[in-house]
PDB file of N, CA, C, O and CB in Angstrom:
ATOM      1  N   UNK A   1     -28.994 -25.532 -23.997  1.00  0.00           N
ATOM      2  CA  UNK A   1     -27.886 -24.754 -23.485  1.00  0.00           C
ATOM      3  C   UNK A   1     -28.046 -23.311 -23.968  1.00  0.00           C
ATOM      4  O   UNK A   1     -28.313 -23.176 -25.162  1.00  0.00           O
ATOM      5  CB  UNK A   1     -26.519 -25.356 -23.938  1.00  0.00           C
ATOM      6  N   UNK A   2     -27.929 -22.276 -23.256  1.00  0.00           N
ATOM      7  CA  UNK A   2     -28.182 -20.985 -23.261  1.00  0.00           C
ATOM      8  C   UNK A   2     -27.002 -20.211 -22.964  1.00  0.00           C
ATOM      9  O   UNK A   2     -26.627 -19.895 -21.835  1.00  0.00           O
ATOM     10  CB  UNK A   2     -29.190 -20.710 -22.424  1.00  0.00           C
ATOM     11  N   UNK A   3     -26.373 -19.895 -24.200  1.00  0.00           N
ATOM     12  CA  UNK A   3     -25.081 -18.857 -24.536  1.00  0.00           C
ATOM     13  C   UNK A   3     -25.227 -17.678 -24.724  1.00  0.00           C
ATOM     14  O   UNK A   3     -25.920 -17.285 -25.662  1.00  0.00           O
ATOM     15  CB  UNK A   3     -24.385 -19.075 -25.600  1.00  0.00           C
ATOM     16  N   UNK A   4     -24.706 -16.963 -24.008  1.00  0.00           N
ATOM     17  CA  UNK A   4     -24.850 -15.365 -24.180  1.00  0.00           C
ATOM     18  C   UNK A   4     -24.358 -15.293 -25.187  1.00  0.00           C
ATOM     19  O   UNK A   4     -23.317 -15.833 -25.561  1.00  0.00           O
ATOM     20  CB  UNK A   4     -24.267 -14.362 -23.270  1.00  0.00           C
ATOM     21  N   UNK A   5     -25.321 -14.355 -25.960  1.00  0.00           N
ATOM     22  CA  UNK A   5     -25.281 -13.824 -26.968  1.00  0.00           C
ATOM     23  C   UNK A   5     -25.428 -12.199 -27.704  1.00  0.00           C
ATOM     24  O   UNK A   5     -26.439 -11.574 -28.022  1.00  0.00           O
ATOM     25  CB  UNK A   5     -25.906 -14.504 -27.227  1.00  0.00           C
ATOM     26  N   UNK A   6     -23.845 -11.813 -27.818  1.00  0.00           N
ATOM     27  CA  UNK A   6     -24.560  -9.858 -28.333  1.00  0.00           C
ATOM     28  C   UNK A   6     -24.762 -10.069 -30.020  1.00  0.00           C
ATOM     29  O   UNK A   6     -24.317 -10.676 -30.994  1.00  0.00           O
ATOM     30  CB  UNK A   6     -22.871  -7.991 -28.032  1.00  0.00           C
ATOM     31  N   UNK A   7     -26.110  -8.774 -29.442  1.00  0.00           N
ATOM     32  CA  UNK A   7     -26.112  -8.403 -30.904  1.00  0.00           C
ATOM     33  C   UNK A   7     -25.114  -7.551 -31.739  1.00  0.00           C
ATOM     34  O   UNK A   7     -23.900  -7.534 -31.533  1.00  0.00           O
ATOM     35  CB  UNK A   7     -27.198  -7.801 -31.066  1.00  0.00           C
ATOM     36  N   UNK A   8     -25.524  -7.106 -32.348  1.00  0.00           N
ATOM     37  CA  UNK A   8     -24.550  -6.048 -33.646  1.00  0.00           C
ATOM     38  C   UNK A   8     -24.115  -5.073 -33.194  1.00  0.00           C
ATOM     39  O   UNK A   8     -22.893  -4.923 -33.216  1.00  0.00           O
ATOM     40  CB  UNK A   8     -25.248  -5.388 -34.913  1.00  0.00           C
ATOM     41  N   UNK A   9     -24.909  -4.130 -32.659  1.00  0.00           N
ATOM     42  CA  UNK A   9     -24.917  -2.972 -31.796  1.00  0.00           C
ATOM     43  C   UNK A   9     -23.815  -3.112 -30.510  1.00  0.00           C
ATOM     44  O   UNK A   9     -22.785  -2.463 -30.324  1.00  0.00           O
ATOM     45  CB  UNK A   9     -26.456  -2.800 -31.259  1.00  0.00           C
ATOM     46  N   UNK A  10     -24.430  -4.235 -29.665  1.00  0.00           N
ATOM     47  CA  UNK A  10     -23.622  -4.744 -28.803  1.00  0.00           C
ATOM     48  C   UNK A  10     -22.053  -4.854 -29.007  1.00  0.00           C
ATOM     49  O   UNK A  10     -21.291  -4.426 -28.139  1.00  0.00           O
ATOM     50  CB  UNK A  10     -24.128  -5.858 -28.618  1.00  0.00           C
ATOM     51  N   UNK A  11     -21.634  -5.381 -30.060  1.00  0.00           N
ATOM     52  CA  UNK A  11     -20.405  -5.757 -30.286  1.00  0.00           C
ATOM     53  C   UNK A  11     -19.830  -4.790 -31.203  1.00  0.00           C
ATOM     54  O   UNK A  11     -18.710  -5.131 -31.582  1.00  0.00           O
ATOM     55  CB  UNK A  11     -20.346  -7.075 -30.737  1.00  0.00           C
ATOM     56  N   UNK A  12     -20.147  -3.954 -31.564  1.00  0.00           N
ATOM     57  CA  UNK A  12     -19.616  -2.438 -31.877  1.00  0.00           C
ATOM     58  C   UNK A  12     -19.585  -1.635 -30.882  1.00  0.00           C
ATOM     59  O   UNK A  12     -19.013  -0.584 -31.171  1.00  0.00           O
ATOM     60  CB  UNK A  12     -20.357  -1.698 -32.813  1.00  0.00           C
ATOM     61  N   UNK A  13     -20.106  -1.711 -29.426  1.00  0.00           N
ATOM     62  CA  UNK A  13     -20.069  -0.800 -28.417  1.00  0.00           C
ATOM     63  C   UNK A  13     -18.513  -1.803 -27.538  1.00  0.00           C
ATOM     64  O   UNK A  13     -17.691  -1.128 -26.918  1.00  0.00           O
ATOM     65  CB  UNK A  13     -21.946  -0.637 -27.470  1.00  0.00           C
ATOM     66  N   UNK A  14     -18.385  -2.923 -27.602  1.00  0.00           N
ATOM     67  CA  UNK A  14     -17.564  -3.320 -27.007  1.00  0.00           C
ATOM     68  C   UNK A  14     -16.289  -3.143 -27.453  1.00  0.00           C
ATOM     69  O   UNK A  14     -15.284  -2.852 -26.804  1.00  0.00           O
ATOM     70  CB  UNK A  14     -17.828  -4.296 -26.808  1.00  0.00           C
ATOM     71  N   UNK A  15     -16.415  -3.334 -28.567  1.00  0.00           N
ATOM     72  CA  UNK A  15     -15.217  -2.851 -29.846  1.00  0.00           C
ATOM     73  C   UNK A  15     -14.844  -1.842 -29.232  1.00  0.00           C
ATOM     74  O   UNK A  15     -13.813  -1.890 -28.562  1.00  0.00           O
ATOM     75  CB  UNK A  15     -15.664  -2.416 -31.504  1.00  0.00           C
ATOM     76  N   UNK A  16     -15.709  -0.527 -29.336  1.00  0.00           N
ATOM     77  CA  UNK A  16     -15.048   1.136 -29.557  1.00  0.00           C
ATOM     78  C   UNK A  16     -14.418   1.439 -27.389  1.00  0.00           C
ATOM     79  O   UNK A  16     -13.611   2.263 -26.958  1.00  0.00           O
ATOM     80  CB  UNK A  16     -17.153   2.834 -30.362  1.00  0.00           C
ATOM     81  N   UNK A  17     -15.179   0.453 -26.665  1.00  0.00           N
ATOM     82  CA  UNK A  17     -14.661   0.353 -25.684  1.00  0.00           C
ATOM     83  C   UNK A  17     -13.299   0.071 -24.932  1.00  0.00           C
ATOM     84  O   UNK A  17     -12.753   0.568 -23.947  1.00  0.00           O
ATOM     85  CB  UNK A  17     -15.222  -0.103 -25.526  1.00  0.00           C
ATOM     86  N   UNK A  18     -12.957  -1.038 -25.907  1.00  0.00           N
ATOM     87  CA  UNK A  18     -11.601  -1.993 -25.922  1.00  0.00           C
ATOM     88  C   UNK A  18     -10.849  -0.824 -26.716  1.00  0.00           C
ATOM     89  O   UNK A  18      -9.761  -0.554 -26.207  1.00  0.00           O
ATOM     90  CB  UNK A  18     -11.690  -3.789 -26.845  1.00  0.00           C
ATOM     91  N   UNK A  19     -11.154  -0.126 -27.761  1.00  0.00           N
ATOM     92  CA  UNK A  19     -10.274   0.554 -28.529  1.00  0.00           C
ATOM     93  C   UNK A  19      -9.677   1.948 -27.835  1.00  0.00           C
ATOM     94  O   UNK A  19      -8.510   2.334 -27.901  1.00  0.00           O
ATOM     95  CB  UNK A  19     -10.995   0.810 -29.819  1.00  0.00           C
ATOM     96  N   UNK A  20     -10.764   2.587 -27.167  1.00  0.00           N
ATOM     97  CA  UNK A  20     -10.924   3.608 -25.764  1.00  0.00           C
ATOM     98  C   UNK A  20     -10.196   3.419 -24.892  1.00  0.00           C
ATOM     99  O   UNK A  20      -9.701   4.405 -24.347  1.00  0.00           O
ATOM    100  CB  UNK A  20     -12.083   3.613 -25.024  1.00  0.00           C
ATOM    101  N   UNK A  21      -9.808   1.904 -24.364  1.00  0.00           N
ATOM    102  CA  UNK A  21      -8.970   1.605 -22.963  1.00  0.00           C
ATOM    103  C   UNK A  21      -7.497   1.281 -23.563  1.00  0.00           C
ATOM    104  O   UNK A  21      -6.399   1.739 -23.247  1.00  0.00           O
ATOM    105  CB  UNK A  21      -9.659   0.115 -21.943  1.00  0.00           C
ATOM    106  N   UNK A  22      -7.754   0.623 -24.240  1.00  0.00           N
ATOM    107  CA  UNK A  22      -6.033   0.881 -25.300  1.00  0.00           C
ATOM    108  C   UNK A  22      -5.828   1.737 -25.347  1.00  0.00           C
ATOM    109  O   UNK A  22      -4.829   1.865 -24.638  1.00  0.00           O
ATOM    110  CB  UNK A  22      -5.689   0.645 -26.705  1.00  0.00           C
ATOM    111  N   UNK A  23      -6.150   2.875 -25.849  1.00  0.00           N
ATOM    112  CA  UNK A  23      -5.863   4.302 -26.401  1.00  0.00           C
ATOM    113  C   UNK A  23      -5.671   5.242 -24.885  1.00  0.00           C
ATOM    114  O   UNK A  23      -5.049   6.302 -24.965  1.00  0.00           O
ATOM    115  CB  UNK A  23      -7.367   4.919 -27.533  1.00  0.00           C
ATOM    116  N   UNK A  24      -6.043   4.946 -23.985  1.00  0.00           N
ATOM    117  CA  UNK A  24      -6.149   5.640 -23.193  1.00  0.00           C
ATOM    118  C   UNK A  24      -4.937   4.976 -21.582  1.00  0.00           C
ATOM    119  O   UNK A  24      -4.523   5.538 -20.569  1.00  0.00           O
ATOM    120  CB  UNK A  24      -7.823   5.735 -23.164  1.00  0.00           C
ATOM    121  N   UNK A  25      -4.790   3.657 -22.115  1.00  0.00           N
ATOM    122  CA  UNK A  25      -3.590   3.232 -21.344  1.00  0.00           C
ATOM    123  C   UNK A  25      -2.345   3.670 -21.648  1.00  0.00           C
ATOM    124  O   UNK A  25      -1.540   4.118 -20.831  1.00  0.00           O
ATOM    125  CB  UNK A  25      -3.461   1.981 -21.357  1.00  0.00           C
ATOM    126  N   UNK A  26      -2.104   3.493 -23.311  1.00  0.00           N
ATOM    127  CA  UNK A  26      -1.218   3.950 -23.637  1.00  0.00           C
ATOM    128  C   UNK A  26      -0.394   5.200 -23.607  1.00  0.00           C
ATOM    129  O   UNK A  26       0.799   5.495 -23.525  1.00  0.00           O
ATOM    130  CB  UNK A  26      -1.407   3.706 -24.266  1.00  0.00           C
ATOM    131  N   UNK A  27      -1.679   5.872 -23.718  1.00  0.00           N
ATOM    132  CA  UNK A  27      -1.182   7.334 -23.672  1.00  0.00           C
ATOM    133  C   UNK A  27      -0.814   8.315 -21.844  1.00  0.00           C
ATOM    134  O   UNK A  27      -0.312   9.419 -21.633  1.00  0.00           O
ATOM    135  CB  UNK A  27      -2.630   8.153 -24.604  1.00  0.00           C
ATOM    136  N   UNK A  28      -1.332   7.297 -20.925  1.00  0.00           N
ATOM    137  CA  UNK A  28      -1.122   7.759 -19.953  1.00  0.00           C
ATOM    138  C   UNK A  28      -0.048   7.118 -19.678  1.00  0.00           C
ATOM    139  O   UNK A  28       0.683   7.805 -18.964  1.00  0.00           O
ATOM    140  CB  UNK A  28      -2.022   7.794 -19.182  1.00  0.00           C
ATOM    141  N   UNK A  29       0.440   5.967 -19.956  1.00  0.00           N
ATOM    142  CA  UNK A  29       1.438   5.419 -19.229  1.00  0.00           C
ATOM    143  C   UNK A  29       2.800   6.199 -20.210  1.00  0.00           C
ATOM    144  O   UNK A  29       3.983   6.060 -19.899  1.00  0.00           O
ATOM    145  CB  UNK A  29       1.286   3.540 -19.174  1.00  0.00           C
ATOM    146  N   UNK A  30       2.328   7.000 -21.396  1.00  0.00           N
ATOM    147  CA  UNK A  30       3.249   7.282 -22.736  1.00  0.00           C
ATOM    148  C   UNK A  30       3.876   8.468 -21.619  1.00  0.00           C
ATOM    149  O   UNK A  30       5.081   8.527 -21.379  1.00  0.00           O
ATOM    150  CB  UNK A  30       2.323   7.889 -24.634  1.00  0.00           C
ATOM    151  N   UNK A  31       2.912   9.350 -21.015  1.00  0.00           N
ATOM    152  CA  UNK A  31       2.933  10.871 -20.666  1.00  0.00           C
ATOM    153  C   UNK A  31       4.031  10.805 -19.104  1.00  0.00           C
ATOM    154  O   UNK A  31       4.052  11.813 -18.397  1.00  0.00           O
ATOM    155  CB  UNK A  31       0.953  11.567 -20.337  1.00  0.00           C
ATOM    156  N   UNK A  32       4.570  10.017 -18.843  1.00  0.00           N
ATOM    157  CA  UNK A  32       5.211   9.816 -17.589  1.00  0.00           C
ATOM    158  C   UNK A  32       6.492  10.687 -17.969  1.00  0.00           C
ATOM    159  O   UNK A  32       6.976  11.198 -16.959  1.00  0.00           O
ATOM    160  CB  UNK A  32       5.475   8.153 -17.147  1.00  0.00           C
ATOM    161  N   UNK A  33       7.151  10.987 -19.101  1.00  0.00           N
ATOM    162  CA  UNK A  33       8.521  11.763 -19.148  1.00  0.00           C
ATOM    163  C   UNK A  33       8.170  13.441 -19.516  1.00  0.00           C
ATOM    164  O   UNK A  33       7.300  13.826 -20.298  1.00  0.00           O
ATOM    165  CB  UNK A  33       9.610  10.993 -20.473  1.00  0.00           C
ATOM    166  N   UNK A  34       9.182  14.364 -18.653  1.00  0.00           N
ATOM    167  CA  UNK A  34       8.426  15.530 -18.940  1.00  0.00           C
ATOM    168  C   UNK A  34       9.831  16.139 -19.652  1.00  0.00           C
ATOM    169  O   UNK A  34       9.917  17.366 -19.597  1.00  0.00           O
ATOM    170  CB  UNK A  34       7.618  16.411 -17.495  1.00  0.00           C
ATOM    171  N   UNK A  35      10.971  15.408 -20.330  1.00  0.00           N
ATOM    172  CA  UNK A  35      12.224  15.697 -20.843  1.00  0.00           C
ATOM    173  C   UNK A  35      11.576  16.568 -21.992  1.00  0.00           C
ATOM    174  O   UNK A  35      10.449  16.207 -22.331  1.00  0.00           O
ATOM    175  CB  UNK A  35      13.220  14.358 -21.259  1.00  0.00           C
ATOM    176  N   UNK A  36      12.058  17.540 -22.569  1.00  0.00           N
ATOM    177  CA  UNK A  36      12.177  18.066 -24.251  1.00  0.00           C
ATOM    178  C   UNK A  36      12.251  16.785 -25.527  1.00  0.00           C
ATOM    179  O   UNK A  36      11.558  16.491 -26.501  1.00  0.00           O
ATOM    180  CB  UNK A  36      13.853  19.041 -24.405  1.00  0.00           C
ATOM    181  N   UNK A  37      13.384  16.304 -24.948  1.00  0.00           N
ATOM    182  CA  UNK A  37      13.533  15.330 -25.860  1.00  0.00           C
ATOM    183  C   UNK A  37      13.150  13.998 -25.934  1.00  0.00           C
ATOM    184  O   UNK A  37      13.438  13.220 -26.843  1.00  0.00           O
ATOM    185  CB  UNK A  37      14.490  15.287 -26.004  1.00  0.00           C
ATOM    186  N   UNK A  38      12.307  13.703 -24.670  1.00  0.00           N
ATOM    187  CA  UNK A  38      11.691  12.557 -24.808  1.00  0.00           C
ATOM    188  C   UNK A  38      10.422  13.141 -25.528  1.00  0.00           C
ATOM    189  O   UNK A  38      10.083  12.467 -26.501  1.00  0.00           O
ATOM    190  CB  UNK A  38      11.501  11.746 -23.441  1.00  0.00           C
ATOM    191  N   UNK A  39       9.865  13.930 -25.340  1.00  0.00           N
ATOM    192  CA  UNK A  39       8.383  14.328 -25.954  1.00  0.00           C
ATOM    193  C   UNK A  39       8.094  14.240 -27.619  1.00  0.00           C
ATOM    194  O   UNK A  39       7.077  14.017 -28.275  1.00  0.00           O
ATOM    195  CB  UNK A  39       8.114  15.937 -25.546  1.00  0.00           C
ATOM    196  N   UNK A  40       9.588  14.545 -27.994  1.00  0.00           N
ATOM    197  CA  UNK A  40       9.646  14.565 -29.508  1.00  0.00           C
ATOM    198  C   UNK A  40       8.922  12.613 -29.708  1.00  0.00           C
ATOM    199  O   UNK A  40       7.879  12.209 -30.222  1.00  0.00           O
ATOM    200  CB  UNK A  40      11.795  14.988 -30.204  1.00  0.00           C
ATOM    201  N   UNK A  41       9.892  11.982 -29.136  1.00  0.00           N
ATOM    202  CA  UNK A  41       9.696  10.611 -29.561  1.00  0.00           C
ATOM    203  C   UNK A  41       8.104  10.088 -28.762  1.00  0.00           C
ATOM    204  O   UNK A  41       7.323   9.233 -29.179  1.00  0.00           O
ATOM    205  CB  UNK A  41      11.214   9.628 -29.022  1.00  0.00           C
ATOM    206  N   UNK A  42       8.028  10.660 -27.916  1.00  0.00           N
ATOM    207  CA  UNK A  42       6.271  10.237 -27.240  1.00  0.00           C
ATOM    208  C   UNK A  42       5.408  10.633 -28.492  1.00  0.00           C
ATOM    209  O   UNK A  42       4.767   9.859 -29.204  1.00  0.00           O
ATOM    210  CB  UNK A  42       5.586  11.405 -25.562  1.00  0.00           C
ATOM    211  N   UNK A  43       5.555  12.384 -28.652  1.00  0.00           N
ATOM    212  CA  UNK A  43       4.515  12.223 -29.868  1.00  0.00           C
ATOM    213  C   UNK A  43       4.527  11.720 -30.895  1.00  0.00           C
ATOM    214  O   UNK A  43       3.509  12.004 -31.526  1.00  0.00           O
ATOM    215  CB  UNK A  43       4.177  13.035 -30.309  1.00  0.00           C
ATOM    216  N   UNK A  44       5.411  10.878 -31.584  1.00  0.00           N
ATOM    217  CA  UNK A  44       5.778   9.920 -32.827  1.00  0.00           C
ATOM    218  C   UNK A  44       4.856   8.858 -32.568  1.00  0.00           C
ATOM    219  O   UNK A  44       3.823   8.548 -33.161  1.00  0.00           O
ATOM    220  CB  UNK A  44       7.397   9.337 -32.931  1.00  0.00           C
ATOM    221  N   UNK A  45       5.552   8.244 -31.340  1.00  0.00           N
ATOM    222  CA  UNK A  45       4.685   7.138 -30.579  1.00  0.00           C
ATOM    223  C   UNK A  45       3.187   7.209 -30.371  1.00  0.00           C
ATOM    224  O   UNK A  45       2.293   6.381 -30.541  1.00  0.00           O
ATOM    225  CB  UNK A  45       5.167   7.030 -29.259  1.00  0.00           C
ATOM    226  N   UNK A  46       3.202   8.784 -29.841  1.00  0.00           N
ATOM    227  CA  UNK A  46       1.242   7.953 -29.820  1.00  0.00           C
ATOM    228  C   UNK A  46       1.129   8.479 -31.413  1.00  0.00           C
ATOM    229  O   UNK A  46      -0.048   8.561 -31.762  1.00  0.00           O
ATOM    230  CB  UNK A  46      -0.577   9.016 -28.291  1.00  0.00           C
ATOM    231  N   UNK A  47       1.706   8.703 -32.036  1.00  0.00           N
ATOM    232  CA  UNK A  47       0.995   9.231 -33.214  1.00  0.00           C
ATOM    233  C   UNK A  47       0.807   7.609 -34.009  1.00  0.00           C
ATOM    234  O   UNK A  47      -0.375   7.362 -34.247  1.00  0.00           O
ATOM    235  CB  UNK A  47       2.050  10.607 -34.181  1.00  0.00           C
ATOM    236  N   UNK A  48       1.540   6.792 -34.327  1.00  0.00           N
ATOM    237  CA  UNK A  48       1.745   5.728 -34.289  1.00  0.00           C
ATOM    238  C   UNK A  48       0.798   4.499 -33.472  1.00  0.00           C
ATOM    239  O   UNK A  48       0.681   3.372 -33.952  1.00  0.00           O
ATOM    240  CB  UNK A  48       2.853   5.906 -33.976  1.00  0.00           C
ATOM    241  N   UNK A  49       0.343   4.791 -32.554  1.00  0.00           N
ATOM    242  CA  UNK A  49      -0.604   3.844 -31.701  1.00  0.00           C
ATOM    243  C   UNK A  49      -2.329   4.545 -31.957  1.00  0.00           C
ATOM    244  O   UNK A  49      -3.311   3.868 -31.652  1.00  0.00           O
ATOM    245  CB  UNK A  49      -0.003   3.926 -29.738  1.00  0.00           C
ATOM    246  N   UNK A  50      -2.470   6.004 -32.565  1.00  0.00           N
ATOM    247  CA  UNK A  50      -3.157   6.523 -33.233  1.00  0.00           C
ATOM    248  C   UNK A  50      -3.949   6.060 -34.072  1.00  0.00           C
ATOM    249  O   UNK A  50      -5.175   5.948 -34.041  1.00  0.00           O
ATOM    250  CB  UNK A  50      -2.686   7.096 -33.584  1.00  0.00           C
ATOM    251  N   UNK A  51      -2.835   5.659 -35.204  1.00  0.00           N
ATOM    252  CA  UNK A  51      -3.016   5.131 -36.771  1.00  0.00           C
ATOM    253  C   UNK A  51      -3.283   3.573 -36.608  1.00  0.00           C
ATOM    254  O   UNK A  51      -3.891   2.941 -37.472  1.00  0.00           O
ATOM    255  CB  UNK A  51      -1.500   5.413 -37.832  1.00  0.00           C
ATOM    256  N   UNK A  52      -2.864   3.076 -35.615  1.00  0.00           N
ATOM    257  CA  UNK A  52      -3.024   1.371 -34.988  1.00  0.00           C
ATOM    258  C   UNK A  52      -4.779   1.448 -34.839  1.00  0.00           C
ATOM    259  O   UNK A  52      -5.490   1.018 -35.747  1.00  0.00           O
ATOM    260  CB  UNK A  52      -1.991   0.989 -32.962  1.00  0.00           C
ATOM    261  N   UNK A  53      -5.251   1.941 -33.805  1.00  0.00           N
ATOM    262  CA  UNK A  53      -6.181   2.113 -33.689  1.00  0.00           C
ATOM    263  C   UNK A  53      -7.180   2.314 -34.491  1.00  0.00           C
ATOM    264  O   UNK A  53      -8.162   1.571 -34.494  1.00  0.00           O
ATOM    265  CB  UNK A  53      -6.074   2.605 -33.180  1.00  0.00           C
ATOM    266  N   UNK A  54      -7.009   3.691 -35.532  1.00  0.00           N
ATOM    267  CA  UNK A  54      -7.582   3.858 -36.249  1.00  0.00           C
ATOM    268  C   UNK A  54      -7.887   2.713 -37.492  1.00  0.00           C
ATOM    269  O   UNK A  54      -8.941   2.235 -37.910  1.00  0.00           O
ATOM    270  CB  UNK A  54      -7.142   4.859 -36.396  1.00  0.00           C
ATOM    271  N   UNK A  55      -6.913   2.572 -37.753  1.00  0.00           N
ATOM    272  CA  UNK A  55      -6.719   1.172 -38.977  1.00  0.00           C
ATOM    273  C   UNK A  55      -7.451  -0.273 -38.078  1.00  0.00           C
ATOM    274  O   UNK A  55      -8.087  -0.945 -38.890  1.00  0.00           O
ATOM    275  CB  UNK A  55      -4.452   0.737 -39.397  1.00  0.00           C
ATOM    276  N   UNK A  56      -7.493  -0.747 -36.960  1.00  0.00           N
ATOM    277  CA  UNK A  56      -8.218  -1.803 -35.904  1.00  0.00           C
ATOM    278  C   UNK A  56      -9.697  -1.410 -36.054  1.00  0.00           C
ATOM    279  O   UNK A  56     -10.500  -2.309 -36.306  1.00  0.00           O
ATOM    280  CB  UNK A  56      -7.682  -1.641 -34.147  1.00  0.00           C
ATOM    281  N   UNK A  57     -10.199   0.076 -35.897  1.00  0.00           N
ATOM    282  CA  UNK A  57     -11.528   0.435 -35.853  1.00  0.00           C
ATOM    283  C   UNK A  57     -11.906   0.306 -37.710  1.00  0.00           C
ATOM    284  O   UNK A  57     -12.747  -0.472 -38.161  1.00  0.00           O
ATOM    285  CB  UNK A  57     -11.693   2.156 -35.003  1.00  0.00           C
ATOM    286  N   UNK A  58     -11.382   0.900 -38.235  1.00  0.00           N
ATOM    287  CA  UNK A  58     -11.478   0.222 -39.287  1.00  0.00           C
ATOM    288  C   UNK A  58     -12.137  -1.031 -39.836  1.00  0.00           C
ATOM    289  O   UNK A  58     -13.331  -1.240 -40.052  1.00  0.00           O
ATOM    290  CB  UNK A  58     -10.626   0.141 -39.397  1.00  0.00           C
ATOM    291  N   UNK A  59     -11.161  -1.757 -39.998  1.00  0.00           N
ATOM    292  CA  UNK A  59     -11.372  -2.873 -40.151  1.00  0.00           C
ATOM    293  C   UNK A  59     -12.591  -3.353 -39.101  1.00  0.00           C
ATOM    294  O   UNK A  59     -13.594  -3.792 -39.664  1.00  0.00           O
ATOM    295  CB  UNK A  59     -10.107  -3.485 -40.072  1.00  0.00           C
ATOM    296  N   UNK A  60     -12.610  -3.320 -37.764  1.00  0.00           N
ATOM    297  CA  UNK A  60     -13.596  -3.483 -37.209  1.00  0.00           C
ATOM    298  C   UNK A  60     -15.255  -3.725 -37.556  1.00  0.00           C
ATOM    299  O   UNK A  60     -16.055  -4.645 -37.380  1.00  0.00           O
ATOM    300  CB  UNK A  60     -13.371  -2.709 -36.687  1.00  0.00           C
ATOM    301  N   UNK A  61     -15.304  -2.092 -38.267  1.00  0.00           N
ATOM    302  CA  UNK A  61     -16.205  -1.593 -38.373  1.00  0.00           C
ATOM    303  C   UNK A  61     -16.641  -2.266 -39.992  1.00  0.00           C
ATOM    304  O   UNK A  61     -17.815  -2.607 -40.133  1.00  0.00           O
ATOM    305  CB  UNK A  61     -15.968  -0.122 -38.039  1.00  0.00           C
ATOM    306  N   UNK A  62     -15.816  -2.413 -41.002  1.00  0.00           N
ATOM    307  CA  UNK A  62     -16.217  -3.482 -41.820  1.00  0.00           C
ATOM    308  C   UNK A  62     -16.352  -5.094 -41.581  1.00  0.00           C
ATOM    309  O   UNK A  62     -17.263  -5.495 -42.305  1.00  0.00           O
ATOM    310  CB  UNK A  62     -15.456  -3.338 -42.707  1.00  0.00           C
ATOM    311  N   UNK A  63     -15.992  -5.764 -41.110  1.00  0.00           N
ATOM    312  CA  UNK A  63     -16.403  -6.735 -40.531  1.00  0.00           C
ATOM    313  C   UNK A  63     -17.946  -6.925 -39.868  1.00  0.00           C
ATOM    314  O   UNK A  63     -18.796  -7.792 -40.074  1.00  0.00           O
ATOM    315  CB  UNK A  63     -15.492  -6.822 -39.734  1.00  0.00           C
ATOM    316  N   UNK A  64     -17.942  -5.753 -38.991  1.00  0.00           N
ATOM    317  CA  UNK A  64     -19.327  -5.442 -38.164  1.00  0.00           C
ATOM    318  C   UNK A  64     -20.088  -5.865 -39.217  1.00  0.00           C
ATOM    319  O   UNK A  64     -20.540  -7.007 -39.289  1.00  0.00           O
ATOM    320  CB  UNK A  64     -19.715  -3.820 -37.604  1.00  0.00           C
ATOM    321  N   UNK A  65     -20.288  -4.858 -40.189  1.00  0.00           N
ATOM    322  CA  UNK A  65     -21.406  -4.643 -41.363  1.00  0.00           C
ATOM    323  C   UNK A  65     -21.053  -5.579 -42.106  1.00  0.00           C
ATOM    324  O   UNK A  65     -22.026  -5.594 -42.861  1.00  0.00           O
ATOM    325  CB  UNK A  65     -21.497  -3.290 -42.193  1.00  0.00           C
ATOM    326  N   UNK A  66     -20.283  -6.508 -42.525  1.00  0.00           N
ATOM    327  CA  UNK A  66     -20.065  -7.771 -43.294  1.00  0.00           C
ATOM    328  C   UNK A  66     -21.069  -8.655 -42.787  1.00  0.00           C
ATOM    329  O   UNK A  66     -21.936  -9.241 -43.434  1.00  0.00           O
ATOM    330  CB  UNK A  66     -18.630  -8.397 -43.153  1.00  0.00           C
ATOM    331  N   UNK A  67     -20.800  -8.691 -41.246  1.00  0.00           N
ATOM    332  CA  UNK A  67     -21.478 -10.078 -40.818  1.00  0.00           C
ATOM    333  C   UNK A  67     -22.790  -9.932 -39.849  1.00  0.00           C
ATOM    334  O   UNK A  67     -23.387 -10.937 -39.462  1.00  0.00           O
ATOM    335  CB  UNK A  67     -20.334 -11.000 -39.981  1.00  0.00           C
TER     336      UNK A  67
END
């Protein structure tokens, strides 16, 4: 039986991909209000889905090199 299989490389490119389309859904679907006062709380928010990310790649990226 023959299972696809990625390598290391591979699965750090899929990672930073998945982390790219998150980051990039969010923030477009974030940008839909053009109020003053919604913007205050959008930029909290992505600032917040930011640090998510960042802390996910993280960890990611030790794991990668763990295993």
């Amino acid at each position: 039986m023959n299972i696809l299989m990625f390598d290391k490389l591979e699965i750090l490119g899929v990672i930073v991909l998945l982390l790219l389309a998150f980051y990039f859904t969010i923030s477009w679907s974030a940008g839909g209000s053009k109020k003053p006062e919604a913007l205050i709380h959008i930029k909290k928010y992505l600032f917040g889905v930011r640090v998510l990310i960042i802390f996910i790649a993280i960890v990611s990226l030790i794991l990668w090199l763990i295993l």
